[in-house]
C-alpha positions in Angstrom: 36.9 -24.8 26.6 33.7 -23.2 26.7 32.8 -20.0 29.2 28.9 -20.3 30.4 27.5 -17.2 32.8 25.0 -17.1 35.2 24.0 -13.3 35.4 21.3 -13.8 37.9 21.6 -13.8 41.6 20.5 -16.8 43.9 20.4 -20.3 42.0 20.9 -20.8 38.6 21.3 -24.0 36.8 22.7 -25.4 33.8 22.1 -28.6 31.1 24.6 -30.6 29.8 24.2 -33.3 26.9 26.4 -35.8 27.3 24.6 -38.3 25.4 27.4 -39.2 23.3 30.0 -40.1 25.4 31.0 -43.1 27.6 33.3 -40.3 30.6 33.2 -36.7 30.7 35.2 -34.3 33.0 34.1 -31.0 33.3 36.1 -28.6 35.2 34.5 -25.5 36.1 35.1 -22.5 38.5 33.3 -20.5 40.7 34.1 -16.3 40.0 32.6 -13.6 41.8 33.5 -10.4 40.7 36.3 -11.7 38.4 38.1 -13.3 41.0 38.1 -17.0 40.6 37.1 -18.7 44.2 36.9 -22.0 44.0 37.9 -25.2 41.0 36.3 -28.0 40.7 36.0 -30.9 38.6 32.5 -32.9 37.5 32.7 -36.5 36.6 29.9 -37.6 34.4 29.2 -41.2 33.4 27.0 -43.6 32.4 
């Protein structure tokens, strides 16, 4: 598992190579503050 942080307000957007895979799943979290407000999952595929 790997933590990525956006420390700027508004927007922010991130890249993920998933070149070498058929399926990924990504689950990520929204935190604000520490406090985890929302869990999602991302389905990526080709």
């Amino acid at each position: 598992m790997r933590t990525i942080s956006l420390n700027q307000k508004g927007a922010g957007q991130i890249i993920i190579n998933a070149l070498n895979y058929q399926q990924v799943i990504i689950p990520y979290s929204l935190s604000i503050d520490g406090k985890i407000i929302d869990s999602k999952q991302m389905v990526l595929t080709r």
